[in-house]
N, C-alpha and C positions, 0 to 999 in steps of 0.2 A: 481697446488696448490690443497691441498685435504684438506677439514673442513668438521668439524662433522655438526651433524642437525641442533645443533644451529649457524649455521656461517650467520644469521642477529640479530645474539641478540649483544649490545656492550662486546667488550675488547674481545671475542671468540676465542678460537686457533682454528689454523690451519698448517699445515704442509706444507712447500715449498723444494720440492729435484729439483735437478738438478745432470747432467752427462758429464764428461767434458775427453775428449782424451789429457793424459799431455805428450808431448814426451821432452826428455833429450838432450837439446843440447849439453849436456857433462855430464864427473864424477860427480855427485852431490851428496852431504847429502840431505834431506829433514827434516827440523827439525820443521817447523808450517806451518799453514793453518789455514785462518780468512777467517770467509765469514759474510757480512749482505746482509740483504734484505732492499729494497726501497721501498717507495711508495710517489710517490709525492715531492723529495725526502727528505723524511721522514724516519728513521730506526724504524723498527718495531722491539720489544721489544721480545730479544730470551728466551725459554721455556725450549731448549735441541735442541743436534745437534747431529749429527753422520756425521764422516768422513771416509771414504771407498777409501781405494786406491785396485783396482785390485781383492775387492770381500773380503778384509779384512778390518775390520773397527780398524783404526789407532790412537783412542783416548776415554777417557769416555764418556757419557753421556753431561757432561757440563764442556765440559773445550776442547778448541781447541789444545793446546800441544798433543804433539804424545806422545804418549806411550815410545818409543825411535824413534830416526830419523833413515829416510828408507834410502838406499844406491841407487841411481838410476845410470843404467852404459850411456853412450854416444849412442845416437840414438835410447835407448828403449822407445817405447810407451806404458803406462800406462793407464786405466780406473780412472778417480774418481769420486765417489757420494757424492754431499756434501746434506745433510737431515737435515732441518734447523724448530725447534717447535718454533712457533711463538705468538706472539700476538700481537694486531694491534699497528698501530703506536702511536693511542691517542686512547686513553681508552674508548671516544664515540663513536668509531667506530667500528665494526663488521669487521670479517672474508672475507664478501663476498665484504669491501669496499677495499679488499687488490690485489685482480687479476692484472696480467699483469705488475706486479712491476720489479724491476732491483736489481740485486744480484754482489755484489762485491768481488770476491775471492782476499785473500792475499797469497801468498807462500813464507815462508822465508827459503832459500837455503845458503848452501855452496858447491861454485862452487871447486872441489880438482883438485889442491893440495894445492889450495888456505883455507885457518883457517878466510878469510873474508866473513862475511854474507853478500847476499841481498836478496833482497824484487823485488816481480816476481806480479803484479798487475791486472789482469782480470774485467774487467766488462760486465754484460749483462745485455738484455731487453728481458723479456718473451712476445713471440707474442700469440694472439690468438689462432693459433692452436699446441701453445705449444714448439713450437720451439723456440730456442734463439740466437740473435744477436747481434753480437758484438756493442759496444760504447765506448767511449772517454770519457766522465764523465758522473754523475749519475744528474737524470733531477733535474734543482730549482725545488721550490713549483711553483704552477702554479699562483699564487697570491705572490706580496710582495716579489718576488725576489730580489735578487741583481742589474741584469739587470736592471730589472723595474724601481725599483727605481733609479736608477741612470738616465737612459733614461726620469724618470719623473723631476729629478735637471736638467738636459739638458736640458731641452724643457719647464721648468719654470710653470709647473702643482705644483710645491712643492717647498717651499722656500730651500736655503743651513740651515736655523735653524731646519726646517722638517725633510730634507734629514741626517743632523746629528743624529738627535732625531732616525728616524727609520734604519741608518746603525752599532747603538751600541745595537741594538737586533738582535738575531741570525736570518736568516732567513725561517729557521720554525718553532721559535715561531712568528714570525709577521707572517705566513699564517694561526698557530694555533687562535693568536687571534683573526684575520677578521673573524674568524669560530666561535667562541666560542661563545655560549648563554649566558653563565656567567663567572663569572672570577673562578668559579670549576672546570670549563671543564679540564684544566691540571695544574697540579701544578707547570709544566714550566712557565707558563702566570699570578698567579696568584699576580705578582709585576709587571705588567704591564699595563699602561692605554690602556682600552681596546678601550674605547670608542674614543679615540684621532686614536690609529690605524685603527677602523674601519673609522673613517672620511677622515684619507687622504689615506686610502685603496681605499675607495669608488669611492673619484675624482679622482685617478689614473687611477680607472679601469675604469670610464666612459668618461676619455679623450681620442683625436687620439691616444695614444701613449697605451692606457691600451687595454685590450681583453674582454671588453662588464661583461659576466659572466661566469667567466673558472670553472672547476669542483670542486667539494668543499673538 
């Protein structure tokens, strides 16, 4: 991830590329490629993308459609760079709260001599020293999951009226509001009681079954 000097001031861009070896298990068109970035998981709010297949970039500035779809033959291996301008995921948040986040590539294909599209699915987790590895889905928020809460109806920390009340809110906006100072902080949250989520945020997190205080 690369951000300019201001990457602790809130809402900051920053730049997230990633390089991916795509090889052709057959005749394929290539006709799109989707990618976001994660944090928490959270999508962080795109700015401009660039997509690079083989050292030629395959679409404008803001808009993921190809130019025209690429012809890929059977067993050729491919370069792509997908260059992804970003801004955090909530708008009180800085640049440098987005490190080590997860990127989900989409590749919509037709396989020939087949005229039927599908959808080809990647995800990754940026480590440390910058390398990425594979995963299976992209992580809940660390607060106010899905799990969690259900784990907390299980195990009777939260009544079936609670556990209603907070499974008809997406789940991160119920991580944004346990966070949120005011009901300003995003304008996903600001129809939400804040104050009710953080309370039975609180006794989740402080029961056996919660995680003390996860990263905010």
């Amino acid at each position: 991830m690369r951000a300019g000097e201001d990457k602790y001031d809130a809402n900051s861009r920053f730049t997230v590329a990633a390089t991916f070896t795509l090889v052709a298990n057959s005749d394929l068109h290539l006709t799109h490629i989707d990618a976001h970035y994660y944090v928490y998981g959270c999508v962080c709010l795109g700015a401009g993308r660039k997509l690079i297949l083989d050292g030629e970039q395959l679409n404008s500035d803001f808009s993921y459609d190809l130019r025209s779809p690429v012809t890929l033959t059977a067993g050729s291996a491919h370069t792509v760079t997908v260059s992804l301008t970003l801004r955090p995921y909530w708008s009180i948040r800085a640049a440098a709260d987005c490190d080590y986040g997860e990127i989900e590539l989409t590749f919509n294909v037709v396989e020939l001599p087949s005229t039927t599209p599908k959808t080809v699915v990647g995800r990754f987790r940026f480590q440390a020293d910058g390398t990425l590895s594979e995963i299976d889905t992209i992580s809940s928020p660390p607060i106010l999951s899905d799990d969690q809460i259900r784990s907390a109806l299980d195990s009777g920390v939260i009544s079936s009226d609670e556990y209603r009340y907070l499974a008809d809110i997406q789940q991160t906006a119920r991580y944004r509001a346990f966070n949120a100072t005011s009901a300003d902080d995003s304008g996903l949250i600001n129809d939400l009681d804040i104050d009710r989520i953080k309370t039975l945020g609180r006794r989740i997190l402080d029961s056996p079954h919660g995680n003390g205080n996860p990263p905010e």
